[in-house]
VEXPARO-60121 format. One line per field, with one value per residue (C-alpha): residue in one letter; residue number from 1; z, x, y. Coordinates in pm, 1 decimal. Layout:
N
type <- c(A_...)
seq <- c(NUM_...)
Z <- c(Z_...)
X <- c(X_...)
Y <- c(Y_...)
***
This chain:
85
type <- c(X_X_X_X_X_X_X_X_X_X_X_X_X_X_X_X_X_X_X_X_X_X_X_X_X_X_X_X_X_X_X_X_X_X_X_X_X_X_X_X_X_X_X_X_X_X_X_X_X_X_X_X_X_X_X_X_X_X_X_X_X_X_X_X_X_X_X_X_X_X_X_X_X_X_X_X_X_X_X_X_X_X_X_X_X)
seq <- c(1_2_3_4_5_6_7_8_9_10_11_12_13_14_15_16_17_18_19_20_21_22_23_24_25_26_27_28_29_30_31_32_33_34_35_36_37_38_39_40_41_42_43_44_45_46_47_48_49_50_51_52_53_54_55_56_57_58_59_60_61_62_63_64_65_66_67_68_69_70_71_72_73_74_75_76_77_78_79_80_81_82_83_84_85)
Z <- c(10026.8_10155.8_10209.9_10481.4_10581.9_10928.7_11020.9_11312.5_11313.2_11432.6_11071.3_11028.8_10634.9_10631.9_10863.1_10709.4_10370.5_10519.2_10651.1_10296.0_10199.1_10457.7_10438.3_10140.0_10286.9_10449.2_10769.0_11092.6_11325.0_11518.8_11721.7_11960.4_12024.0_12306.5_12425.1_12724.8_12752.9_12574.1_12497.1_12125.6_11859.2_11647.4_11333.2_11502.8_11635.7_11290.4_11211.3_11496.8_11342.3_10999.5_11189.3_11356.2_10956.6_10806.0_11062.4_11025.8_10646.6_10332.4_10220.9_10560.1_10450.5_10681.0_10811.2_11074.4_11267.9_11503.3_11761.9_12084.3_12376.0_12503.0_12885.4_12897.4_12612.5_12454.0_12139.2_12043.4_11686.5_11586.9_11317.9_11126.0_11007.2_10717.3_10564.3_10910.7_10887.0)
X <- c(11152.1_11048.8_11256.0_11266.6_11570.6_11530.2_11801.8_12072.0_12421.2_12744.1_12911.4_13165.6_13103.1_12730.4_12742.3_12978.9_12777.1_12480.4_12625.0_12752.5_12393.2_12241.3_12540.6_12463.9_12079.0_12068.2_12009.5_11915.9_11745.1_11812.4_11482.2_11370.8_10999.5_10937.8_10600.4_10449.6_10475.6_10229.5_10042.2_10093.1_10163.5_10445.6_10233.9_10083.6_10397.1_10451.5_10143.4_10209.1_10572.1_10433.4_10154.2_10440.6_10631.8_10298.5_10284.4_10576.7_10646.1_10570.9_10933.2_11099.7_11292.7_11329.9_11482.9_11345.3_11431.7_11111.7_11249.8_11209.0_11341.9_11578.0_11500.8_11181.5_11028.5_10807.5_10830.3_11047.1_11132.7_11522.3_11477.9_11704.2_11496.6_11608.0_11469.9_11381.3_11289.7)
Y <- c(3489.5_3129.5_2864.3_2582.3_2402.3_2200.8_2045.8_2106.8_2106.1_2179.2_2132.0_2392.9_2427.6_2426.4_2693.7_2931.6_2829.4_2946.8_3235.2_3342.4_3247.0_3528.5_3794.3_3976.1_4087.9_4395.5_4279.5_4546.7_4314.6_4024.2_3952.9_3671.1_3566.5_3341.8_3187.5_3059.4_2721.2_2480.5_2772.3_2797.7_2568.4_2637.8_2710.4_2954.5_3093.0_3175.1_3331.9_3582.1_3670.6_3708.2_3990.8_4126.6_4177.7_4287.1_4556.5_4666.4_4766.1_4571.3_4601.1_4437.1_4106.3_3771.1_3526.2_3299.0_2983.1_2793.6_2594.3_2457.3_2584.9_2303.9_2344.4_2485.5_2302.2_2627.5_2730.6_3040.6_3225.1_3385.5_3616.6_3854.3_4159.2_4388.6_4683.7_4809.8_5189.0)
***
């Protein structure tokens, strides 16, 4: 499951179409990775979530958002996790 949609908004029917979009997964985690500042790059911010999945069970779905923390200016993951034994 890959997609890649960067944009932000506050548009009221993009996000209740992306919520219908996400509701049907079954979703068990909501989990929050933050980093030091400047220490890591965003790519491989990524790569350290996608260890994280691999460890945890081949079958765990995802969905995850890499942003930048607005005060603190590091770089920080949201994820929903399904499949989560």
């Amino acid at each position: 499951m890959k997609y890649k949609v960067r944009f932000r908004t506050h548009n009221e029917k993009i996000i209740q179409s992306m919520g219908n979009w996400l509701e049907p997964y079954p979703w068990h985690w909501f989990v929050t990775f933050t980093f030091a500042k400047d220490s890591i790059s965003p790519e491989t911010a990524k790569n350290i979530f996608k260890e994280f999945i691999r460890e945890l069970d081949d079958d765990v779905i995802y969905f995850m958002v890499i942003e930048w923390h607005k005060f603190k200016g590091n770089v920080h993951i949201h994820a929903l996790l399904g499949n989560v034994n």
